[in-house]
Each structure stands twice: as structure tokens, then as C-alpha cells.
N, C-alpha and C positions, 0 to 999 in steps of 0.2 A: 372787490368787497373788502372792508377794512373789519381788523378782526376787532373784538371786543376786550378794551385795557382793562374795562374792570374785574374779568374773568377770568377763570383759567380754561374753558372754553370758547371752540368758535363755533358759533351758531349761523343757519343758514334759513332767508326767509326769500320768497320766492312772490310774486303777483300774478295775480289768477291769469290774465294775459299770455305772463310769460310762463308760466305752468303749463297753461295750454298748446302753446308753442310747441313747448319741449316735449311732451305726453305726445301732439301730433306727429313729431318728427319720430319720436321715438317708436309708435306704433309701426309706422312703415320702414324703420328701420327692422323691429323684430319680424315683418312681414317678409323680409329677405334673409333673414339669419337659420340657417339651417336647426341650429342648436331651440330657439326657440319659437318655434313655427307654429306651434299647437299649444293648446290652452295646458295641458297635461305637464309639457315642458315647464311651462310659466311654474304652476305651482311646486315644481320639480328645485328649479332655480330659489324661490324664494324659500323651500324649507332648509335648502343646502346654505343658501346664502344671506337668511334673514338675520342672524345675528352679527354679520359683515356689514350690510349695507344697511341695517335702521343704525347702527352706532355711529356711521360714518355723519350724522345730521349733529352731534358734537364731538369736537377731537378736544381729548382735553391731554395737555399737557406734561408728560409724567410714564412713571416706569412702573410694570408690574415687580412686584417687593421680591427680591428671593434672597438664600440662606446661603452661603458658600460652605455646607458642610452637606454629606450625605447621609441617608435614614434610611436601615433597615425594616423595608416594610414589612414583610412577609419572609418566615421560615418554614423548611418543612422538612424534617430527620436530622442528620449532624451538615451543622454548618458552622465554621472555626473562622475566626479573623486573628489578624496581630498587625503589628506596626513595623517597617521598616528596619527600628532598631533592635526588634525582636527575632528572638531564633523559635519560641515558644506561642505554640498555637491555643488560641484560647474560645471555650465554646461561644458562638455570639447570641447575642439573646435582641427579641423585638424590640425593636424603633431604637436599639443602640445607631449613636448616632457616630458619622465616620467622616475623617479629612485625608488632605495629602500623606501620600505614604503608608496609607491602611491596606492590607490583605484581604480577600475575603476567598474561602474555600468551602466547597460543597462536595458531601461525599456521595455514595453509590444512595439511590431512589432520593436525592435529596433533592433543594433546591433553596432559592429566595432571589429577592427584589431590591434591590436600589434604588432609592429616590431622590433624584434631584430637583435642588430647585421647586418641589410641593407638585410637579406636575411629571417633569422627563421621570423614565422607569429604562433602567437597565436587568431582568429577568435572568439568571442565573440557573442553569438547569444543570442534572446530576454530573460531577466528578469537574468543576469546571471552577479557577482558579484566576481570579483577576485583580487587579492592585489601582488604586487611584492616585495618578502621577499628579495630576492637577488641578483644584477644586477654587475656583477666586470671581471676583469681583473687582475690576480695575480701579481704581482710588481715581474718584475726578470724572469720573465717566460711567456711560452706560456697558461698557463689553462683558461678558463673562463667558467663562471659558472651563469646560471641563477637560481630562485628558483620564482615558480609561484605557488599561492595558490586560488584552485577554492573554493569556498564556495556555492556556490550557482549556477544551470543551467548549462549550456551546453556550452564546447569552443573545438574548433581543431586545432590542434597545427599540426606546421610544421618546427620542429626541424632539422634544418642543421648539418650535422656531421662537431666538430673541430680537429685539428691535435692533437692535446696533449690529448693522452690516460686519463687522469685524468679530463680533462674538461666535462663539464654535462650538460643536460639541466634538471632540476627535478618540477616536478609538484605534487603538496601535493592539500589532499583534506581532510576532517575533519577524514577518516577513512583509507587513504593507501597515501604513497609516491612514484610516478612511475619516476624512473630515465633512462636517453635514452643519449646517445652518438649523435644518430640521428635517427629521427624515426616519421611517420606524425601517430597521432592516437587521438582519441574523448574521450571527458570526462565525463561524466555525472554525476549532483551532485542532489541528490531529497532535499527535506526539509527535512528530520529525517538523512541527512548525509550519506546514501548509496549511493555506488557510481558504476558507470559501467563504463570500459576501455575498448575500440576496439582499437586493436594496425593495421595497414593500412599496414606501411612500416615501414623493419627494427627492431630491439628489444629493448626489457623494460626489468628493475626489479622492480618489485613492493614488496614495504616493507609494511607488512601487520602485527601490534603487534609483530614487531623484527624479524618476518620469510618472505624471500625475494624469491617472485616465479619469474621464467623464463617468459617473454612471446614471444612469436614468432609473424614473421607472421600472418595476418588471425586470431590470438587469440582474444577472449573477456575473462575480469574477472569482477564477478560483486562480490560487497564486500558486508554488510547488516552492520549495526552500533555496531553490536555484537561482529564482527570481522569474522565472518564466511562468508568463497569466492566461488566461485564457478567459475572452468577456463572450457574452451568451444571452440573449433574449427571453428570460422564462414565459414574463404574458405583458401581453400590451393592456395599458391603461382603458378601463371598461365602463363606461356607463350604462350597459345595458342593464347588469341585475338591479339599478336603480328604481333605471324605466320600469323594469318589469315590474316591482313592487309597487311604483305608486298607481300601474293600472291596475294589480288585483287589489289593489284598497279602494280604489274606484267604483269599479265592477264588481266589488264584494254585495251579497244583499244586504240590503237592509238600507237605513241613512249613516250611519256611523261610517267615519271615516277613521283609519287606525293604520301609523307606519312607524315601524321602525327598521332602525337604519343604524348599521354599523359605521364604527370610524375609518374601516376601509372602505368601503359603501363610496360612501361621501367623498374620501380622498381620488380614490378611482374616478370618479365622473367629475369631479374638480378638474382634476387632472387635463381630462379626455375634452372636457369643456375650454378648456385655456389653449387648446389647438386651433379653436377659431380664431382667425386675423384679425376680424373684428372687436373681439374681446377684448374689455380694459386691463382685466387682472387677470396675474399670471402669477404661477409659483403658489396657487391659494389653497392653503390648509386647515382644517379641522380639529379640532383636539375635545373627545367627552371625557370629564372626569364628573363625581357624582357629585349633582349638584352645580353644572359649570362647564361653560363651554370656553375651550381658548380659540381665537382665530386669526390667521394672519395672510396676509396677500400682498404681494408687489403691484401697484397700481404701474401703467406704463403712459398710460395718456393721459392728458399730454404731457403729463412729466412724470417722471421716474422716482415714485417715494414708498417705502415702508408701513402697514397698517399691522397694527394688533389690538387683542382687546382679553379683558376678560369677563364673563357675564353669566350672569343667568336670564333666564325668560319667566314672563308673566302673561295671563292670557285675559286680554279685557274687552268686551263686546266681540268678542269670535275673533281678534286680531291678536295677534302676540306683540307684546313689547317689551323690549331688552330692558334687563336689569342691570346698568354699566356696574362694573365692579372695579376695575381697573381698564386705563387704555394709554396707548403713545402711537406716536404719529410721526417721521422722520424720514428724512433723504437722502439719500449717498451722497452727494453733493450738495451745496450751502444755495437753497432758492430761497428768494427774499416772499416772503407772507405774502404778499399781492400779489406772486402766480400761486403758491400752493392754495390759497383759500378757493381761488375759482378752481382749480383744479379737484378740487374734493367736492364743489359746487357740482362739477360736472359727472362725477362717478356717481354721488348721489342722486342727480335728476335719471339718470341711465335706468335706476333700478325700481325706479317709480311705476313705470308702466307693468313691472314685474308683479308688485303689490298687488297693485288694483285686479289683475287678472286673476291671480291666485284668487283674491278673495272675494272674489264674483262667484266661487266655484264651493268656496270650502270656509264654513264658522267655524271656527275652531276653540276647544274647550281648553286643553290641556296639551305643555309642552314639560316633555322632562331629560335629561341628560344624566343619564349613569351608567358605570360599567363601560366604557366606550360605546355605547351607544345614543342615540336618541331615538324617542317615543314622542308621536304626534298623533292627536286623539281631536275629535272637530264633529260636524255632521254635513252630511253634502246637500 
């Protein structure tokens, strides 16, 4: 399918024919896929993944916008910053805005927030002391790259995935460097410099004296200042309290249909979903902030490319439809337009049959995104 030169989208049109085709294979496909074997799943799928897969019908060209400086979002008791070339701490004050080489310290019952990039949040909680080594945007390209160094107590990060495979978010601590693409996970730094990592959502590598371990899902590593680690399974990736939810909004009385769903929620059965072999996407993640959803996933079939987006939802005749806000599209390697366009042809017909079933089941009035969560509001 040739893309369209007058646009900066590629658009995807399909003949009732081959619609049908696809819809029939694709039904007996979902008829053998464990993940979605029941109608309940279906709508499971489409709430987790409808603002992934309706955007995927234009990819349009281009980066979501960010700032290379950081913003204090939130204070709370004494919290001091200073710069590098300073010896003198000075009290910080809201949405002060902060770059390489800036300090931030929080005292006893204190705390505050970091924000990068209008979305990532790095949380800072009492007596806890970290510096930002590196805040940029690469001239001529899409990478960006933060570098945060804990020195002291306890922060949790909420690291947004960026398009450009090379972009990072990395957080160093007197004894190990954990690097994440995108991934929300806890730090913890004692006074002699041991350090404990719960990785939440999505994966790390943590460089430990030159040797770089994997972490997963549900992983903890705790380091000691000797350089000796210890990795540890806390919980496995879960889709059940998903399930559970959307059958008591089912089985709730009445007609109204009403769920909400955390940003772990979501991540967790993402996750737990992408263990099917079947499955095109993998790596796929969620992100609510109020008013806007981010989302990004590794497509693997049949080629291997980068999805993100940024959006809100709009609900019209009982269907939801994305409000593109921003989107980028990209591969690790250089494939020429004439496979990538079928290839995003092909992830999008995948999720067609997904629709259709949802919405046999559930109209739906109202979609909202705030607080890290989402609210979906319908009648059954």
C-alpha cells in the first residue's frame, strides 16, 4: 500500500471482501487464543488497548514536543535545592524550574516531585537527596536522555517510554546504574550506599561494576557497597484483578456499566498479555495523566517497529474515539515504507474483531483519564 505524499499521515482503507476475510480468520483465530476466548476478555482488550489500536488507522509523522529542563511539581515541608557551583542551599519553591547540575533535598516529614518532559515524575520522599547529572535533547535527532542520581533515601520514578530506541531514562546511585526505556520502579539508597531496586512496570538494566543484569517485571535487586547483589522475584505480572473488575462491573445490578482501572491495573495484564506467542505486541505500556493518555508498544509482526501516541478519548454513538494529540511511528532498523505500511495494515485488522465484540456487549457514554487512572462509564 503506497503511503499518501500529500500528507503527513498514512491512512488505511480496506474492501468489504477483504474485511470480511480478515474479521473471518481473525474470529477463529481469537477462538484458539487463550487470552481471548470469551466475550468479557474482548472488552477487556479493547479498553486496555483502544487508544493503541484505533490510532494505529493514522501514523502520522513526528515527535511528541518535550522541554529539556525539569519542574517542581509538588512540595511538601522543607525542601532546599542549589546548583553545583553552590555550597548554599536555598529553599525551593513550586514549578521552580531545574537543569543539569541542580540539587534537590528534602527534609524529615517532607517530600516533592520532579517532572520531566510534562509527563516522566520522579517522587522524592522524606530526608532524600538527588542531583540531575543530565537533562538534553540530541540536536538533529529524536533521543533524549535524562541521568538522575540518588544519593541519599528513597524516590519513584515514573519513567515514560520515548520513540527513539536510544533515548533513556537512567538513574545512578553510589553503587549500581539502572537504565529503562520506560518503566515506574523504587529506589532506595541507605547511608553506607546500598541500594534496593523494585522494578513496578516494564524493564531495567542495572550496571553493577561493569556487569549489567536484566530486570523484569515484579524484580527486586538489592546491591551492598561491596558490589555483591542479590535479584529476587516479588510478584509476577497479574491480570487477574483486571478480570476480576471488569466482571463485577458486568454482574453489577442495574444497566450501567462503570470501571476504573489503575495505571498498574493496566500495566500488569499488558504485561501478562504479551506472554502469548501469538501476540503482535510486546513491551506495551500505558501511561494516565489528567486529561491524556500516553501509550507505546513494540509491534514484533512481522516487522519489528516502535508505536507511541498521545491522546485523549471522545465518546460518540456509545463508541469511543481517539483524540490524536500527538504520535510517531519508528523502527530500529531502516525498513523501506512498502513493508512498514502493510505491516501496521496488519496490526490494525488484528484488533478489528476486538471492537466489534466489545461493542456488541457495552454503549458506552463516558471515557476519562486522570490521576493515573482510567474511568469508563457505558450501559450494558
Amino acid at each position: 500500500m503506497a503511503p499518501d505524499n500529500n500528507s503527513h499521515a498514512t491512512t488505511f482503507s480496506f474492501t468489504r471482501e477483504a474485511l470480511e476475510a480478515r474479521l473471518r480468520s481473525l474470529v477463529a483465530w481469537l477462538k484458539q487464543t487463550p487470552l481471548f476466548c470469551t466475550q468479557r476478555r474482548a472488552i477487556i482488550t479493547l479498553l486496555l488497548g483502544i487508544p493503541l489500536f484505533l490510532c494505529l488507522g493514522s501514523w502520522l509523522l513526528g515527535l511528541i514536543r518535550v522541554s529539556d529542563v525539569a519542574r517542581l511539581s509538588e512540595l511538601k515541608g522543607l525542601v532546599h535545592t542549589r546548583h553545583d557551583e553552590e555550597t548554599q542551599w536555598e529553599p525551593a519553591h513550586l514549578n521552580q524550574m531545574l537543569g543539569r547540575k541542580h540539587w534537590v533535598r528534602t527534609g524529615t516529614d517532607s517530600g516533592a516531585t520532579l517532572l520531566f518532559f510534562d509527563v516522566s515524575t520522579v517522587d522524592l520522599e522524606e530526608e532524600t537527596e538527588v542531583s540531575i547529572a543530565q537533562i538534553s535533547k540530541r540536536r538533529g535527532g529524536n533521543g533524549v536522555d535524562v541521568v538522575l542520581k540518588v544519593w541519599l533515601g528513597e524516590t519513584a520514578v515514573r519513567a515514560v517510554r520515548f520513540l527513539d530506541p536510544s533515548s533513556s531514562f537512567r538513574v545512578d546511585t553510589p553503587t549500581a546504574s539502572t537504565v529503562v526505556r520506560g518503566a515506574r520502579f523504587n529506589v532506595q539508597v541507605a547511608d553506607d550506599g546500598s541500594t534496593q531496586i523494585d522494578l513496578e512496570t516494564g524493564s531495567a538494566e542495572v550496571e553493577v561494576n561493569g556487569q549489567v543484569v536484566e530486570l523484569a517485571m515484579g524484580q527486586r535487586i538489592t546491591l551492598e557497597p561491596d558490589g555483591l547483589y542479590e535479584v529476587e522475584q516479588v510478584f509476577e505480572p497479574d491480570a487477574q484483578p483486571v478480570i476480576d473488575k471488569v466482571n463485577a462491573a458486568l454482574a453489577a445490578p442495574g444497566d450501567e456499566f462503570r470501571l476504573e482501572l489503575t495505571e498498574n491495573e493496566v500495566n500488569q495484564f499488558l504485561a501478562a498479555m504479551s506472554e502469548d506467542p501469538d501476540f503482535a505486541l510486546h513491551d506495551t505500556q500505558i501511561w494516565f495523566v489528567d486529561g491524556e493518555a500516553r501509550v507505546a508498544t513494540l509491534v514484533v509482526d512481522p516487522i519489528r517497529f516502535d508505536l507511541s501516541a498521545a491522546l485523549d478519548a471522545q465518546v460518540e454513538d456509545g463508541e469511543i474515539k481517539p483524540q490524536m494529540k500527538a504520535m510517531a511511528a519508528g523502527v530500529i532498523l531502516p525498513v523501506p515504507v512498502s513493508l512498514l505500511s502493510p505491516a501496521l495494515d496488519q496490526v490494525l485488522s488484528q484488533q478489528e474483531a476486538y471492537l466489534t465484540q466489545a461493542y456488541d456487549l457495552i454503549q458506552f457514554s463516558d471515557v476519562q483519564f486522570k490521576d493515573e487512572n482510567i474511568v469508563v462509564v457505558g450501559q450494558k
